[in-house]
Structures are given as C-alpha cells and as structure tokens.
N, C-alpha and C positions, 0 to 999 in steps of 0.2 A: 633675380638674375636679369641681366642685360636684357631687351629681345631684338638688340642689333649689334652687331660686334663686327669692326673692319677685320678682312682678311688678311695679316701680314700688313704691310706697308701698301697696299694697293691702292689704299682709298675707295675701295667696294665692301658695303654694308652689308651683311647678312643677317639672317635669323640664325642663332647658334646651331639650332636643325633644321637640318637640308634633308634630301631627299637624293636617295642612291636608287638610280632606276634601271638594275638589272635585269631586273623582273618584269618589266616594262618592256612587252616584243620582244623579252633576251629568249627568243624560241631555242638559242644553240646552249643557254644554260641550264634553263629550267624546260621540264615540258609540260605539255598542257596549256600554257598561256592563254591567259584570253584576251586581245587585244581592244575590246571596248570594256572589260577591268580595268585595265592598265591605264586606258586613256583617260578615266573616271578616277582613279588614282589621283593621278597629277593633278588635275580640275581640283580637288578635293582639296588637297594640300594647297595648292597656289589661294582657294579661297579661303583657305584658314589661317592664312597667314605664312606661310612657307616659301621664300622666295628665293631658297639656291635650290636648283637640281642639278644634277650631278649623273651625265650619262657616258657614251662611247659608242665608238663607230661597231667594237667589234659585239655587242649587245645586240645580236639581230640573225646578221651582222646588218648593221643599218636601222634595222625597225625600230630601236628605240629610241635615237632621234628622231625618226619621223613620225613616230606617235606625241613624241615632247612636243614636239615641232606646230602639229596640227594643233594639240590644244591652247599651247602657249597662244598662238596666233586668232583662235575661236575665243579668248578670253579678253582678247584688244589692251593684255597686261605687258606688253616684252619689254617697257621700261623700268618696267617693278620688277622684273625677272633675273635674277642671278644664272646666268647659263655657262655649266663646265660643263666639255667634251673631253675627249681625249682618240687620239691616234696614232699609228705607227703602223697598224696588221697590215697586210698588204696580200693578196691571194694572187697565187700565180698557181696555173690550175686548180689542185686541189687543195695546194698546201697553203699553207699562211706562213711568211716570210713576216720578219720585222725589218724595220725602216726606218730609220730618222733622214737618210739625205735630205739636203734642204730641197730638190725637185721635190720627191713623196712629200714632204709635209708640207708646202705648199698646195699641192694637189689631194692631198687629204682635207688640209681645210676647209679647200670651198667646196668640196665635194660634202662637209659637212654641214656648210653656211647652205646650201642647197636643202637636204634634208631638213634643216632644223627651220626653214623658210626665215632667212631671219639675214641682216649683214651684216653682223656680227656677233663675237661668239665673247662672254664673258673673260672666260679664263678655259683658256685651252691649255692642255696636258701634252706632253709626251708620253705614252701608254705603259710604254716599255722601252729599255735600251737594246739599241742592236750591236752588232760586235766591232764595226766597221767606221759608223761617224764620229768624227771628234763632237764630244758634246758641248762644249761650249762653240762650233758652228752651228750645230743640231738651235741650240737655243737662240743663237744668234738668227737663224731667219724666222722664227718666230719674234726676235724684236723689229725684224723688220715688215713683218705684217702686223703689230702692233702701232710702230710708225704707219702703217696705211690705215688704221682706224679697223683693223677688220677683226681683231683678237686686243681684248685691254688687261688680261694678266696673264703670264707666265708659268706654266708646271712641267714638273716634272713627277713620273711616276715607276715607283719600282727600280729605282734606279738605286748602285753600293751608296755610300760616302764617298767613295773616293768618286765612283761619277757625279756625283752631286757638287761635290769640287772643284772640276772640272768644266763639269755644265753652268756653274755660276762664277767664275773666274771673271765676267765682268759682271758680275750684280745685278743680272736679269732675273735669276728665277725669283718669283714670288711665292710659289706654294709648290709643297713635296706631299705627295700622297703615296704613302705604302701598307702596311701590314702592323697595325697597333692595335693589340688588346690587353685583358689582365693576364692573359695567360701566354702572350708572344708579345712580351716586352723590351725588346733586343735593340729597339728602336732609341730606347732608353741612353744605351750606352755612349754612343756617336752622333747618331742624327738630332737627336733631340738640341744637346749643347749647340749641336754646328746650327738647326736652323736658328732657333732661339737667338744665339750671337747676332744672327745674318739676317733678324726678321721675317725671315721666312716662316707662312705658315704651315702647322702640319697636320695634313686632314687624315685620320687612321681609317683606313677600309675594314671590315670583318668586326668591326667593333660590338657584336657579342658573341662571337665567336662559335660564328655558324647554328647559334641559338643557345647554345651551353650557359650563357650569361645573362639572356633574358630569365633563367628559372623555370623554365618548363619540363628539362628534363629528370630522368630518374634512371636510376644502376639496370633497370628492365630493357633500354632501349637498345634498337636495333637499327644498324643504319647500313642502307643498300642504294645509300647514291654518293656524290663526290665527298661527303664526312666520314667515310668508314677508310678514307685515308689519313683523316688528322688523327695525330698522338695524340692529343688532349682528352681526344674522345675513345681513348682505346685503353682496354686492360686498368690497370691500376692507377695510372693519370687521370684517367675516367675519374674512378672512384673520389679519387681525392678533391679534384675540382669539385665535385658532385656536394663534397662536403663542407668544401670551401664555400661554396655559393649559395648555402644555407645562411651563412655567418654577412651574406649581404640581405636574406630575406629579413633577419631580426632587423636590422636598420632600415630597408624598407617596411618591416611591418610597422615598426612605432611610427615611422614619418606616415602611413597609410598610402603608401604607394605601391606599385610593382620592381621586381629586382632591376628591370631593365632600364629603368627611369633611374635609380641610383647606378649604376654604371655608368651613364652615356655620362651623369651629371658628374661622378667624378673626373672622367677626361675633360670636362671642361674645368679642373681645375688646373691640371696640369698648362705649364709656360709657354709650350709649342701649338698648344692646339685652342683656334678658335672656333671651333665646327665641326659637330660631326655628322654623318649622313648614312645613318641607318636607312635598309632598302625596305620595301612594304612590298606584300602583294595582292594583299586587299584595304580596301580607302580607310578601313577605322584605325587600321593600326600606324595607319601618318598619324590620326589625331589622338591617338594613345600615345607616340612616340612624342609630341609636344607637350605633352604632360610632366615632362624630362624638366622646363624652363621653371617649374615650382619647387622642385627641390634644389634643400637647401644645406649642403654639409657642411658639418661643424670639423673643426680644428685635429680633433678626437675621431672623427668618423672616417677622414680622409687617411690621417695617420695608421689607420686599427685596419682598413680595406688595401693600401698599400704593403701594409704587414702580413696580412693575411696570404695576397700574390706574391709574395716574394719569388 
C-alpha cells in the first residue's frame, strides 16, 4: 500500500493513518487523561512516520490543540505536519451553542491558529452544522481565509447530504468527515456517490466502532460509559456483531495480523476514503495502528467482509 495518498483534490499528502486526538487533553470525553501521555503520544506518532492529526477546539475544550500544538512546535516538524482542526462550539455561559456565522468562524480560527502556535492550519473543518447559516456562506468564509494563506483545505463535518449540497454549491469543500463503520454504513448510500463524483474526500470517524471491531470484545461485556448507548453493542446486535467479527479474525489470523489492522485496511479500499484516523490513548497502539499499511486484501477477502456487514 501507498504510505502517501493526496487528500481529495487538495494537493496535500498524507500517510493513510492519521492520528484522531480525542484523547489527547479531551478531559470533557474521556477521564483520567494524562496530559504528558498524550503529549508523548503525538511525539511518537509524528516520529514514526504519521503526519496527519486530526484534533478540535471542542477536545478539551481547547487542551488538545494545545498539547498538538506544543509538541508539533518542540519537534521543529510543522512543515511535515498535516494539521486538521475543526470548529463551531461556541460556550455562552454554560451552554455550548453551534455556530457557523462567518464572524464565529473567523474567530474560532485564530483562536485556534493561537493554540495550535502555528499560522496556519491544514484543513480546517466545520464541526458541526448549526440551524441558522446558509452553508455554502458558512464555507465560503472559509474560502476566504484560505485566500489569506491561513487554512489550505476545506471540511465539512456531520453535516445531511442535502447540507453537504449546499455547503459545496461552489466547489469548496474538499473533505467530509462523519460517521463510517462496518456496522453504520448509511454513509454508503448518498454521501459516498456525492463525494466520490465531487472528489471530495471522506475521512469516517468511530472507525471501529467504539472498539467492537478492533476484536477485543466478548458476549460478557459490560459498558458504563458513553457505549452502553450504542445499539450495536446492546442485546442481540451485540451478539451478532460479536459473531460477525470472528469471521474478520480467520482473515486476520492467516494474514498474521490483528482484526483492527484488517478493518481500517479495508476502508482504505473503499472509493471515498483516503485516510483513516483511528484515536490512541497510549503511544504503542499509534505504532500498532500502522501496521494497518501491510495488509494486504484480496478480491475475495474484501468481497466476503463486505458480505458479512451487510
């Protein structure tokens, strides 16, 4: 396999894995964090060869760009560095509002070019859509800080098709990130075709789906944090996934790899996606997660694992 693939039409090279850094300062997702883990994280990955990350303002909120931020900068690498952000959250008191007006995402940006110590930002995201901007404005002042040199690609995140539509009505956006696994495959149906057509590329987040598809779990488990909301993992979907993701260990087992290694590799067969960015929360499992770039599916193997998730 490749070990640089352009994103989309962008003319930005990446390593096919990137690096999702939720976990990285995201004190408001996960707890426990340890922020000189996380900082050691990144260092890790950036020296092994990993050069998209992939963070957000609201990871913190703030702290995990400025843990990227510090290291990127301690590492004297930000030319070699692929850096996605993404923004929209907006806190007024206590609450978090969403935001595209073009004021707030101007003012989120540098507010993130600050954090990130850096002037500019790779490919900056819209986070999420709010109910109120037209999105193809929304994008359009993002092309207009891209003409000022201070963002060089375009995204959009979490947004229908029909905003996606909308938001690329002049042919700005370059990359769509949402919700792509084997088991929430919906993305399938509309988006894929539209980015595909449109060049656009399409980075799937949860890509093993909350750990179900890395092969770790078993019918005993118990979950008492944000998973004991997903169906996948509940009652008799459980089960069956459970069984399903057996029938990816025999193919990892012959090829002598891990089940997660054959996942991630089949998304990179699929037309839409040049990239995926499985998160870590400790530095091996970045260099476990590269191990992804050796496998190698056959014709038969992609066919039989797409059959399986139906």
């Amino acid at each position: 396999m490749k070990k640089q693939t352009q994103l989309g039409k962008t003319g930005i090279y990446v390593n096919p894995i990137g690096l999702g850094t939720n976990a990285v300062g995201g004190h408001n997702i996960y707890p426990n964090l340890d922020d000189k883990a996380g900082k050691e994280l990144v260092r890790k990955a950036i020296n092994h060869g990993v050069n998209f990350i992939d963070t957000a303002f609201i990871y913190g909120p703030g702290r995990s760009e400025e843990l990227v931020g510090e290291v990127i900068k301690e590492t004297g690498k930000r030319s070699d560095i692929i850096l996605a952000t993404k923004g929209a959250h907006k806190f007024v008191g206590q609450d978090v509002v969403i935001d595209n007006s073009p004021h707030f995402l101007k003012q989120t940006v540098e507010e993130s070019l600050n954090r990130l110590q850096t002037d500019y930002i790779d490919l900056f995201y819209i986070h999420e859509p709010d109910e109120n901007t037209p999105k193809y404005e929304a994008v359009g002042t993002l092309k207009q800080l891209k003409d000022e040199g201070k963002i060089r690609a375009i995204g959009v995140s979490n947004f229908s098709i029909e905003q996606l539509k909308e938001a690329n009505k002049d042919g700005y956006v370059d990359v769509y990130q949402g919700e792509y696994n084997l088991l929430q495959r919906s993305a399938e149906k509309e988006l894929f075709p539209y980015t595909t057509k449109n060049n656009i590329s399409f980075i799937p987040y949860f890509p093993l789906a909350a750990g179900i598809l890395a092969g770790k779990y078993n019918k005993d488990m118990v979950f008492n944090d944000f998973r004991s909301n997903m169906p996948y993992l509940q009652g008799e979907a459980f089960a069956q996934n459970l069984e399903n993701v057996e029938k990816i260990r025999e193919i990892a087992h012959a090829k002598q790899t891990d089940v997660a290694h054959v996942v991630l590799a089949w998304y990179l067969t699929r037309d839409s996606i040049d990239v995926v960015i499985p998160g870590a929360k400790r530095a091996e499992q970045v260099l476990d997660n590269l191990k992804t770039l050796d496998v190698v599916l056959t014709a038969e193997e992609i066919q039989e694992i797409d059959r399986t998730f139906q």
